[in-house]
C-alpha positions as CSV (number, residue, x, y, z in Angstrom):
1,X,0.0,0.0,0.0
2,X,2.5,2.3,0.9
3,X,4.4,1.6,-2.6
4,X,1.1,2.7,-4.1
5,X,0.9,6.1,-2.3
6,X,4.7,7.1,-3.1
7,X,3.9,6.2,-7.2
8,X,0.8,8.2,-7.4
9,X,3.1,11.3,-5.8
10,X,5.8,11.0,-8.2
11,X,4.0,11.3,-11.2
12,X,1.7,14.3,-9.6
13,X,5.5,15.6,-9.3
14,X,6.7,14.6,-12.5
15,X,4.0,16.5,-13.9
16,X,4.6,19.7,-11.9
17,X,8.4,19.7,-12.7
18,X,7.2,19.3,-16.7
19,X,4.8,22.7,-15.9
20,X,7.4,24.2,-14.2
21,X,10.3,24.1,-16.5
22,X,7.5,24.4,-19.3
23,X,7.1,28.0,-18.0
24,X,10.5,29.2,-17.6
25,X,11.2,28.5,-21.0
26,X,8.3,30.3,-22.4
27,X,9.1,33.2,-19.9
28,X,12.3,33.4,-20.7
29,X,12.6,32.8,-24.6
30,X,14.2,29.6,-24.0
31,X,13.9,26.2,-25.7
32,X,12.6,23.5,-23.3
33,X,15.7,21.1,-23.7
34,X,17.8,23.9,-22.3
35,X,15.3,24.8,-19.0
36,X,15.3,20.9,-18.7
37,X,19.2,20.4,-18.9
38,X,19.6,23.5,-16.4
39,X,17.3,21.9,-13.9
40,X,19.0,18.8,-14.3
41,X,22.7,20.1,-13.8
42,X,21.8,22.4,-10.6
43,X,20.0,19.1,-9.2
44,X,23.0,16.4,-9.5
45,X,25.2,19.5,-8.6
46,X,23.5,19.7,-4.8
47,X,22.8,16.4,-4.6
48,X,26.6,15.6,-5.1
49,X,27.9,18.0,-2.7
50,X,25.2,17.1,0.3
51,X,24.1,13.4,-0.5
52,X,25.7,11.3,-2.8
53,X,28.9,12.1,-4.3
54,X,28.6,9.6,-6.8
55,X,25.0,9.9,-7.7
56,X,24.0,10.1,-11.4
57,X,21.4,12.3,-11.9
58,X,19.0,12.3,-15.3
59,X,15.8,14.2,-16.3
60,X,13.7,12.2,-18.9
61,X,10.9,14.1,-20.5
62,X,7.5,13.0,-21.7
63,X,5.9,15.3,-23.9
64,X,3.1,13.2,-24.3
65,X,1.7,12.7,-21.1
66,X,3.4,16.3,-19.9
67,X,5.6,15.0,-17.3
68,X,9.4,14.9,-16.4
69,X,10.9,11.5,-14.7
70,X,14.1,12.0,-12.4
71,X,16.4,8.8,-12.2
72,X,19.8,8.1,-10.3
73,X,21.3,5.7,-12.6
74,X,23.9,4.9,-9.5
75,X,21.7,3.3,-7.2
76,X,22.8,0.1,-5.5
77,X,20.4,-2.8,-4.5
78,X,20.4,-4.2,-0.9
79,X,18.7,-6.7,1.2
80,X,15.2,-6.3,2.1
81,X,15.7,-6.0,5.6
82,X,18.2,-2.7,4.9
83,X,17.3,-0.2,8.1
84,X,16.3,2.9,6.4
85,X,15.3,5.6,8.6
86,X,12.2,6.6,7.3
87,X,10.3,9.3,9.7
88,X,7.5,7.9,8.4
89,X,6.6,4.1,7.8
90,X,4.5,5.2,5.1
91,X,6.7,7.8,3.6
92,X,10.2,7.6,2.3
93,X,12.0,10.2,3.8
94,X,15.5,8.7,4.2
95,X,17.8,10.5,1.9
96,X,19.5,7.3,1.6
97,X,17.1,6.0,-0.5
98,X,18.6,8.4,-3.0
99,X,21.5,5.8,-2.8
100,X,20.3,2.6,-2.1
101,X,16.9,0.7,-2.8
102,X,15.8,-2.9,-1.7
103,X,15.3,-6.0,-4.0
104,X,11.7,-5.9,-3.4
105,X,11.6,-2.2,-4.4
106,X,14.1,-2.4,-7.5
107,X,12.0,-5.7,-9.1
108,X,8.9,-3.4,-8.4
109,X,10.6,-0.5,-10.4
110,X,12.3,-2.6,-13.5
111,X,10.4,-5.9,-13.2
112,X,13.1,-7.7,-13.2
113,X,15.1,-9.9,-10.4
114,X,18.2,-8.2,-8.7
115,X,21.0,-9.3,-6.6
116,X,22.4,-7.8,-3.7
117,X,25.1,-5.4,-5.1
118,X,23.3,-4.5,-8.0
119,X,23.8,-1.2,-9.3
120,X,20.3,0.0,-11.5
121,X,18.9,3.3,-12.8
122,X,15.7,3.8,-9.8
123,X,13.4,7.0,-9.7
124,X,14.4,9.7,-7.3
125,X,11.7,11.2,-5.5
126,X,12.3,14.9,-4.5
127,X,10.6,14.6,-1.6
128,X,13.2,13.0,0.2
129,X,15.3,16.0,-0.2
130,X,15.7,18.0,2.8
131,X,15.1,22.0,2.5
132,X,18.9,22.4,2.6
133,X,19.5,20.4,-1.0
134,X,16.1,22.2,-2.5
135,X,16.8,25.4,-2.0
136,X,20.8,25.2,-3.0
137,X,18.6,23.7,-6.5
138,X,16.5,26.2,-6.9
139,X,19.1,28.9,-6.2
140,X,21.6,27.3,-8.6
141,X,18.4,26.9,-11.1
142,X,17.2,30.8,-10.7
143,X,21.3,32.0,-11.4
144,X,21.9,29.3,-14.1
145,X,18.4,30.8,-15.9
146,X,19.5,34.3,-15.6
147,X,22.9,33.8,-17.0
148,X,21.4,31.9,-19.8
149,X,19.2,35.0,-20.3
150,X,21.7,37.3,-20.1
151,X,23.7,35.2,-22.4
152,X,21.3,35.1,-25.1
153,X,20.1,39.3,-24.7
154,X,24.0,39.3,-25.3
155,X,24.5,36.9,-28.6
156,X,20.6,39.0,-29.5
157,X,21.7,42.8,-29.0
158,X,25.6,42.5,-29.4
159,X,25.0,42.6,-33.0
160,X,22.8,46.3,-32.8
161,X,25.6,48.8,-30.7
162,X,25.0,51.7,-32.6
163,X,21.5,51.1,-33.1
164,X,18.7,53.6,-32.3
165,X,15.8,51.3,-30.5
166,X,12.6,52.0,-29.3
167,X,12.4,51.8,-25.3
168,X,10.1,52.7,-23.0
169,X,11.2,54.8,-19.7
170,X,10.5,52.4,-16.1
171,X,11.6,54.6,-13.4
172,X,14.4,57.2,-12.6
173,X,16.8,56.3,-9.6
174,X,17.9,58.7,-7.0
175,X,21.3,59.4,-8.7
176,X,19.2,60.3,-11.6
177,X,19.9,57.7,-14.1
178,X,16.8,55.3,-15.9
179,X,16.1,52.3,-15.8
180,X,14.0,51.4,-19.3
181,X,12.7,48.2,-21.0
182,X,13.0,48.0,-25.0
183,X,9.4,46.4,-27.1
184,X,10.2,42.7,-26.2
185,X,10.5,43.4,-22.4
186,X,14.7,43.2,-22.2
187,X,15.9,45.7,-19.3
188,X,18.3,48.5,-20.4
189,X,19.8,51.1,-18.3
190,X,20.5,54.9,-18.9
191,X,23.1,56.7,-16.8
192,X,22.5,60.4,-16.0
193,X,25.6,61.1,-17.8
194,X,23.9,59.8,-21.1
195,X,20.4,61.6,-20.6
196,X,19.3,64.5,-22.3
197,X,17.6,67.3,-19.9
198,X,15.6,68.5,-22.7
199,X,13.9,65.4,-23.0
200,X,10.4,64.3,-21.4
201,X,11.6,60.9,-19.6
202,X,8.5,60.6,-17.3
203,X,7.4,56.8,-16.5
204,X,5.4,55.4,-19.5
205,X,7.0,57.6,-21.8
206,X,8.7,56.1,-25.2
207,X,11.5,57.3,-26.6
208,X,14.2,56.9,-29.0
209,X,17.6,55.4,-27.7
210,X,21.0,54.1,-28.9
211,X,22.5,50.9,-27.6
212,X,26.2,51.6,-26.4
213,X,27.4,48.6,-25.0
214,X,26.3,45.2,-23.7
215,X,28.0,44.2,-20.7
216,X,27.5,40.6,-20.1
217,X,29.2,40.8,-16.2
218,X,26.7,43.9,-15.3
219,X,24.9,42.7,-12.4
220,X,21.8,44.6,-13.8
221,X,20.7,45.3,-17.3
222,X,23.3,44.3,-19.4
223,X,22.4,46.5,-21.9
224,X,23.3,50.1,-21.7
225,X,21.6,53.0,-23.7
226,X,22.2,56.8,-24.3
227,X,20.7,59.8,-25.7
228,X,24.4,61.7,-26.7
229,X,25.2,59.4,-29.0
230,X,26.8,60.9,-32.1
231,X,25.0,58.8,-34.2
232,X,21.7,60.3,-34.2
233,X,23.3,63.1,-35.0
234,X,24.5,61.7,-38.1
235,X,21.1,59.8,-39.1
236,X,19.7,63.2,-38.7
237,X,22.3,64.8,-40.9
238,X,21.9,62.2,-43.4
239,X,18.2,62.8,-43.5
240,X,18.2,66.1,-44.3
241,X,21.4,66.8,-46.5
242,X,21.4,64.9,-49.4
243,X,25.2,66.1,-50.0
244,X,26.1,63.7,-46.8
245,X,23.7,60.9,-47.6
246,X,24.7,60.6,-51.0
247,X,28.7,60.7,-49.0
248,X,29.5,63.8,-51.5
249,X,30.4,65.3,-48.1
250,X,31.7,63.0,-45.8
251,X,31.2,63.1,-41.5
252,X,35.0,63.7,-40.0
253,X,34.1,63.3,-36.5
254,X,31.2,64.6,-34.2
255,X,31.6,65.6,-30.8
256,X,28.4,65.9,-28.6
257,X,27.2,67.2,-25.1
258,X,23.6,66.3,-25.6
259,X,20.8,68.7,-25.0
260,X,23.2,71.6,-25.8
261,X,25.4,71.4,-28.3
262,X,27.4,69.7,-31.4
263,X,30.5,70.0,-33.5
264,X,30.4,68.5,-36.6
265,X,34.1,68.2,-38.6
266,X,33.0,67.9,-42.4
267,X,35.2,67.6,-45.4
268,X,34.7,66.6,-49.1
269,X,34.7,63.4,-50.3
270,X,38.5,62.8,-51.9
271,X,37.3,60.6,-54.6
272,X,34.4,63.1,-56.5
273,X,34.7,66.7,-57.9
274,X,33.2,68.5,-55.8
275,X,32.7,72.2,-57.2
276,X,29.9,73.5,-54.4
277,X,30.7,75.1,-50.8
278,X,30.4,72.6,-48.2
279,X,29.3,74.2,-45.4
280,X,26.8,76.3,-47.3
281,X,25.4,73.3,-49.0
282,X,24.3,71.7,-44.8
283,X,23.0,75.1,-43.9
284,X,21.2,75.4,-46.8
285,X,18.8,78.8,-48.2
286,X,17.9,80.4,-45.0
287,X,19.9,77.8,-42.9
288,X,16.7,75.8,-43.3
289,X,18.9,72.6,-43.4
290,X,20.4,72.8,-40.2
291,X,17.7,74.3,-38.4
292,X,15.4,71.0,-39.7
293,X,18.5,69.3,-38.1
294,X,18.3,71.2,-35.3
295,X,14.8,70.1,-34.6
296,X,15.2,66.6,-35.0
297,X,17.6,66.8,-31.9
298,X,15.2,69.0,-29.4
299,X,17.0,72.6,-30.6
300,X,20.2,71.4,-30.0
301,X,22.8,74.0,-30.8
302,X,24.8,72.3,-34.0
303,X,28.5,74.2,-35.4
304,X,29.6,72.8,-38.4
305,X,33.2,72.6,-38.8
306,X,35.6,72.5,-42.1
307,X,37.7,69.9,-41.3
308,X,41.3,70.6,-42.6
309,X,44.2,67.7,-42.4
310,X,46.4,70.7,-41.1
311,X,46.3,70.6,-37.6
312,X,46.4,74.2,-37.1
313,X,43.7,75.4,-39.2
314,X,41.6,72.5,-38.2
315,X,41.8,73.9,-34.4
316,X,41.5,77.4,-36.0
317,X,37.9,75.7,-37.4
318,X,36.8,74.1,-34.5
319,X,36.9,77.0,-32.2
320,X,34.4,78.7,-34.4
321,X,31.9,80.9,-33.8
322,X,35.4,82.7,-32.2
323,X,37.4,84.8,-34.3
324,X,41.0,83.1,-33.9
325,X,43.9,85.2,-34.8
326,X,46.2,82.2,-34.9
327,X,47.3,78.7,-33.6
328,X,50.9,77.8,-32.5
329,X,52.0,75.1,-31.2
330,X,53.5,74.1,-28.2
331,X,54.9,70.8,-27.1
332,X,51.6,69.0,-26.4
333,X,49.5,71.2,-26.3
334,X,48.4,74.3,-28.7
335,X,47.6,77.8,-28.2
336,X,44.3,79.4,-29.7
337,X,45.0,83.4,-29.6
338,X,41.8,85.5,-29.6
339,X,41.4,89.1,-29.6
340,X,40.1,90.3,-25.7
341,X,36.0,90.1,-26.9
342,X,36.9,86.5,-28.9
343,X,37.8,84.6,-25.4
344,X,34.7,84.2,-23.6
345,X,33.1,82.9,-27.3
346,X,36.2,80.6,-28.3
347,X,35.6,79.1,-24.3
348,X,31.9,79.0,-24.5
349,X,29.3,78.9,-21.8
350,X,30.6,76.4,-18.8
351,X,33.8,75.3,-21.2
352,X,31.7,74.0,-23.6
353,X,33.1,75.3,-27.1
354,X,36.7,75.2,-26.5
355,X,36.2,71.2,-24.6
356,X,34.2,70.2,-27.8
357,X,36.9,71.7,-30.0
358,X,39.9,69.9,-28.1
359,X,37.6,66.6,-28.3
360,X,37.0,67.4,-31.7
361,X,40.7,67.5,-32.9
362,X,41.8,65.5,-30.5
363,X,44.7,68.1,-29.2
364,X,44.8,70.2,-25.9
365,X,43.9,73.7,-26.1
366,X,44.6,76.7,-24.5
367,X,43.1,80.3,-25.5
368,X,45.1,83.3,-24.8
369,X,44.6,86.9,-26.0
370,X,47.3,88.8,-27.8
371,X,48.5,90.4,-24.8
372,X,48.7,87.0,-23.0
373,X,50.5,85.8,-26.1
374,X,52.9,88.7,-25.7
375,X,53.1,88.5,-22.3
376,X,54.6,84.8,-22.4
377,X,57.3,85.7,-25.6
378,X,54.6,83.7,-27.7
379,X,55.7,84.7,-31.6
380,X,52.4,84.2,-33.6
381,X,50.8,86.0,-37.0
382,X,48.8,89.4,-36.1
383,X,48.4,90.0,-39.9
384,X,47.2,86.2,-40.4
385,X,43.3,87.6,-39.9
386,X,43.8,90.9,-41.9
387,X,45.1,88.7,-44.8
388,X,42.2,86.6,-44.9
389,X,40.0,89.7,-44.5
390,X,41.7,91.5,-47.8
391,X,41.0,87.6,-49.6
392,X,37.2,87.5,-48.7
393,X,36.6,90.8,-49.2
394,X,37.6,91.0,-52.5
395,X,35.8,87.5,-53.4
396,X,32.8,89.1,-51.8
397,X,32.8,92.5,-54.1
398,X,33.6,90.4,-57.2
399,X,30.4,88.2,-56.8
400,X,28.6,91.4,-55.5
401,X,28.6,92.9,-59.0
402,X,26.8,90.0,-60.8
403,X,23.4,91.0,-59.4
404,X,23.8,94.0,-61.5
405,X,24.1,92.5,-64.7
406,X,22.1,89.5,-63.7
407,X,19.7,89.3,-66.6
408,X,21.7,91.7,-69.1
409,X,22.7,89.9,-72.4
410,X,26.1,91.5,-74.0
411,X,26.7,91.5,-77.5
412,X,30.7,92.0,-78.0
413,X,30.4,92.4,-81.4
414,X,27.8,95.1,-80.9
415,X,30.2,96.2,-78.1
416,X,29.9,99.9,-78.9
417,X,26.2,100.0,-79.1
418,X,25.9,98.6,-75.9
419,X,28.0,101.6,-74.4
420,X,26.8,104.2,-76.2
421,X,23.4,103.4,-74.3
422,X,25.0,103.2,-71.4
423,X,26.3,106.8,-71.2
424,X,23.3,107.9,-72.5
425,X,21.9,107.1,-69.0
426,X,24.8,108.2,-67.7
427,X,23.8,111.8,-67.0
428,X,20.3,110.9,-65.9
429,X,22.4,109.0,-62.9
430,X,24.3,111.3,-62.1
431,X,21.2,113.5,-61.9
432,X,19.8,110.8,-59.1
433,X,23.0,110.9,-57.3
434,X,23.3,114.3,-57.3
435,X,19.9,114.6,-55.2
436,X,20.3,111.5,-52.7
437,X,24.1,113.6,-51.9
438,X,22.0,116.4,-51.2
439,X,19.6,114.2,-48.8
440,X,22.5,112.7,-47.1
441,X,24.5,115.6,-45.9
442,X,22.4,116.2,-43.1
443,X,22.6,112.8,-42.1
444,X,25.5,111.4,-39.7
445,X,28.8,110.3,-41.6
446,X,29.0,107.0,-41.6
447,X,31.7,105.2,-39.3
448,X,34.9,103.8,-40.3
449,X,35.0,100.3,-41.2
450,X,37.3,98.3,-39.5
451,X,39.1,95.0,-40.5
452,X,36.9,93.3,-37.6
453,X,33.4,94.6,-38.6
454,X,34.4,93.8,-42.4
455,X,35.7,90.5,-41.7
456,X,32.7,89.8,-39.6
457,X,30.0,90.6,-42.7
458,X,32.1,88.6,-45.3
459,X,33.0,85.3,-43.1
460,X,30.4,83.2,-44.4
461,X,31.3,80.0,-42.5
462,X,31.3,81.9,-38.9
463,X,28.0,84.1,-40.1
464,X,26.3,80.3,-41.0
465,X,27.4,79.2,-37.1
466,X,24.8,80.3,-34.2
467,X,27.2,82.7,-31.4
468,X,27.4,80.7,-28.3
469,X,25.1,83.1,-26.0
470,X,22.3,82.9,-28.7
471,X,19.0,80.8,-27.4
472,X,18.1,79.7,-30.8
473,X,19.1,80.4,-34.5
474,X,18.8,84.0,-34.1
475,X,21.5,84.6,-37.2
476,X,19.1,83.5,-40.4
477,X,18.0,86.8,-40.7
478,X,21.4,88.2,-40.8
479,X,22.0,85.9,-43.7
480,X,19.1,86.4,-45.3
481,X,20.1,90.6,-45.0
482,X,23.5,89.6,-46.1
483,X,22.5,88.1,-49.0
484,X,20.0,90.3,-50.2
485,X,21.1,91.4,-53.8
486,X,20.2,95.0,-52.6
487,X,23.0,94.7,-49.7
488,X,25.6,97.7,-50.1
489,X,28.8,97.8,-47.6
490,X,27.6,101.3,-46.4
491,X,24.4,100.6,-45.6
492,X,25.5,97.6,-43.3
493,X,27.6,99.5,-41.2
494,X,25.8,102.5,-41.0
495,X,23.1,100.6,-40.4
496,X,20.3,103.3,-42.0
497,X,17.7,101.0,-42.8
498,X,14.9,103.8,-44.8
499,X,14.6,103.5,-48.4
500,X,16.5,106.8,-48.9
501,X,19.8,105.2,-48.1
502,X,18.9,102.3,-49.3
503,X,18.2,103.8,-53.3
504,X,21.4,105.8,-52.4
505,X,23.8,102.9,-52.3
506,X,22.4,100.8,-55.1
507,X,22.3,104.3,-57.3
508,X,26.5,104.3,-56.0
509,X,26.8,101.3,-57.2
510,X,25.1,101.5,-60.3
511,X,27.3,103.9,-61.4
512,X,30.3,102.3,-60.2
513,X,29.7,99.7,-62.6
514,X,29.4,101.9,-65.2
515,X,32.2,103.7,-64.5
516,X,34.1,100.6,-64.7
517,X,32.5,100.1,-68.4
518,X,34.0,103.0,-69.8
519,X,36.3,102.6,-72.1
520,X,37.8,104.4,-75.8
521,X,35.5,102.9,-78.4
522,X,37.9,103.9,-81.1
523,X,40.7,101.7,-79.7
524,X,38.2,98.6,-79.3
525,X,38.5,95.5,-80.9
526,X,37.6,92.1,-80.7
527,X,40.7,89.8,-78.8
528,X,41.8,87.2,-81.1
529,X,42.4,84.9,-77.6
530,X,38.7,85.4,-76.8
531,X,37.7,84.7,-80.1
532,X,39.9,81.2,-80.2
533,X,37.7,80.6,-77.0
534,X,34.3,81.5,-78.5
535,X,34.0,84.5,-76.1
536,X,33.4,87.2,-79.2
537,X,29.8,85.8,-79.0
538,X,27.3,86.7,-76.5
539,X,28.0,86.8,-72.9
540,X,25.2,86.2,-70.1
541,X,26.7,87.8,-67.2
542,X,23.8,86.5,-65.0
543,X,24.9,82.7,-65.1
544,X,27.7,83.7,-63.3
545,X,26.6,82.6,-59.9
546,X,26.8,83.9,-56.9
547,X,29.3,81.8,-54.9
548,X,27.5,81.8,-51.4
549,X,24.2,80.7,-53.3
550,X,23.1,77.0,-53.2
């Protein structure tokens, strides 16, 4: 009877070991075979160490009837009148049965006669187990299960570092990192370092992350997320600038303190012929390029840099919005010389430009004004930003003067015809002039121009970049006033913004140009070099294109 009682609880407990591992592996993404073979290793292990050292432990599933049978296949037969000391008579509680079993008992099992000493595969019944061995099982079970979990969330998401995911935020800790969960459930974590403040992280919320790393050892999630990372500056790049996702301009390096600002080195690709502005070409008409990019990035502050392979024009670059008068180098480190109003730009709010810049280039830098420079027998250019003034200046005036003749057609070989008009409305010019000189002498003279202010109008690449104390993109309608085909020098500095002054400059320069158009018609003739070139035809001075236009 007893016999009876013990057979109908082991298959009620092979059945609830089947259910159990059943639902672990469903749980946990797992195949059954691998629950099972867990369970089975973490039960010989204990059983080992506090039983049997020389027990063989195997689980053998049933998928049919939905149970799992447990057998020692080390068990040794003994006589029937083996003292086993059961608690209870009708209850096998000795944990030696684990070990031993009678001849009675091992015929019942195989149906088949045994001898004393005979060693036979026999069920194990868990409920001899003390609480000691079950819980040093289940422990070894719950560990072995999470670093199989781990393992595969590792051999899953080790292939996507660098992906953006979807994840949705859990809770925020006190040291004010997250703790999320990606769509199929897996844990990640997000330091505060990596979190952007501008972002809405509430609990419940969903947002866009990029896998960093995957630690396997982290004693948490193993998989760690940011919102700095410099590729989604990039994907944004590449969806808005066709130049960069077709790799006509190619990404340097980006440099990234998230929520506030970006450095972006750009250069163009080596292997096409590239006859466009860079820089212009990712700000685009109205900066409307970057600002898109901008957006996609919560109005994070974005300075595209011209990457250059000479180190000290590249850290020249990377300071930018900051006028730097020059770069020279010292030992390991280089020194960025600003004029006294440059520093607290080329430094930036809390360090920010000039640690982005040193990231960026991958160089220590130090910014000194000229003084400073001086003070420390520093020998450095002070003419290097007046000669790039002179050189952008001039480029400026030359493209200037094709809005003038934008949509006039000249005829060389009707060269003289085309003069003779224009004296004719010579005098009627001079007439207009004559008039707005009259309206403008009660006006204030205009200030002198210095090589600062003039280098600050005709720097396109530092216009295009936001100053560092600006909130938002304030500078797209300086371009847009820059660029205006009605923009005169004077009227920029003097800043009279009525139509007076403004019919008064373009009158000035009107007649400059046709001042410049004057020549002897008598000693004209047609340039046998042009006309080997096919220049003695028609000329349409408006194709000539502006070189700051897209």
């Amino acid at each position: 009877m007893a016999k009876k009682v013990i057979s109908e609880k082991l298959l009620t407990y092979e059945t609830s070991i089947y259910e159990m591992i059943d639902g672990y592996a469903k749980n946990n993404k797992l195949s059954f075979e691998t629950v099972l073979e867990l369970f089975n290793e973490q039960t010989s292990k204990a059983i080992n160490k506090d039983i049997d050292a020389e027990a063989d432990i195997i689980f053998i599933p049933n998928h049919e009837t939905k149970r799992v049978s447990i057998f020692n296949k080390n068990v040794e037969v003994v006589a029937n009148d083996f003292e086993f000391e059961d608690k209870d008579e009708e209850k096998h509680t000795d944990v030696q049965r684990i070990t031993f079993i009678t001849i009675d008992d091992a015929k019942q099992q195989t149906g088949e006669d045994h001898q004393e000493g005979d060693v036979i595969s026999a069920w194990l019944d868990f409920e001899i187990l003390g609480e000691k061995t079950k819980t040093a099982i289940r422990h070894g079970f719950i560990q072995s299960l999470k670093l199989l979990e781990k393992q595969r969330i590792f051999d899953l998401y080790s292939q996507k570092i660098g992906e953006k995911l979807k994840a949705q935020v859990l809770s925020k800790t006190r040291k004010g990192a997250y703790n999320l969960k990606f769509e199929d459930s897996v844990s990640a974590f997000l330091p505060a370092s990596k979190a952007n403040e501008k972002l809405d992280l509430s609990p419940g919320k969903f947002i866009d992350v990029y896998l960093e790393s995957v630690n396997i050892d982290s004693k948490l999630s193993i998989c760690e997320v940011s919102l700095d990372s410099p590729k989604e500056v990039e994907d944004a790049l590449k969806t808005e600038i066709p130049e960069i996702a077709n790799q006509d301009v190619l990404i340097h390096k980006i440099q990234r303190i998230p929520g506030l600002k970006t450095k972006v080195a750009v250069k163009p690709n080596p292997e096409r012929s590239i006859d466009f502005d860079i820089v212009g070409s990712i700000f685009g008409e109205g900066a409307k390029r970057i600002l898109a990019v901008a957006n996609k990035l919560n109005g994070e502050k974005i300075d595209i840099i011209r990457y250059s392979d000479d180190i000290l024009e590249y850290i020249k670059n990377s300071l930018s919005p900051a006028r730097v008068i020059d770069v020279v180098a010292n030992n390991k480190k280089y020194y960025a010389i600003v004029k006294d109003e440059d520093v607290m730009t080329a430094i930036g709010k809390k360090g920010i430009n000039i640690e982005l810049a040193a990231k960026l280039t991958g160089e220590k830098i130090e910014v000194l004004t000229a003084e400073q420079a001086k003070a420390k027998g520093i020998q450095f250019n002070e003419r290097q930003d007046l000669e790039r003034l002179l050189v952008r200046s001039k480029a400026n005036k030359h493209s200037k003067t094709n809005t003038y003749f934008k949509s006039i057609d000249i005829d060389l070989t009707d060269f003289k015809e085309d003069l003779a008009k224009i004296m004719n409305q010579e005098a009627e010019i001079a007439e207009v002039e004559k008039l707005e000189k009259q309206k403008t002498q009660k006006r204030v003279a205009p200030k002198t121009i210095n090589a600062t202010e003039i280098d600050n109008l005709f720097d396109k690449e530092n216009l295009l970049i936001e100053l560092e104390d600006e909130n938002d993109y304030d500078f797209v309608e300086e371009i847009n006033d820059i660029f205006d085909e009605d923009f005169s020098l004077e009227e920029q500095e003097s800043k009279a913004d009525d139509a007076n002054a403004k019919d008064e400059d373009k009158s000035k320069k009107i007649a400059k140009g046709y001042q410049k158009s004057k020549i002897e018609l008598t000693d004209f003739k047609v340039d046998s070099d042009l006309a080997n070139y096919g220049l003695d035809t028609n000329i349409d001075l408006g194709e000539f294109e502006d070189d700051w236009e897209d």
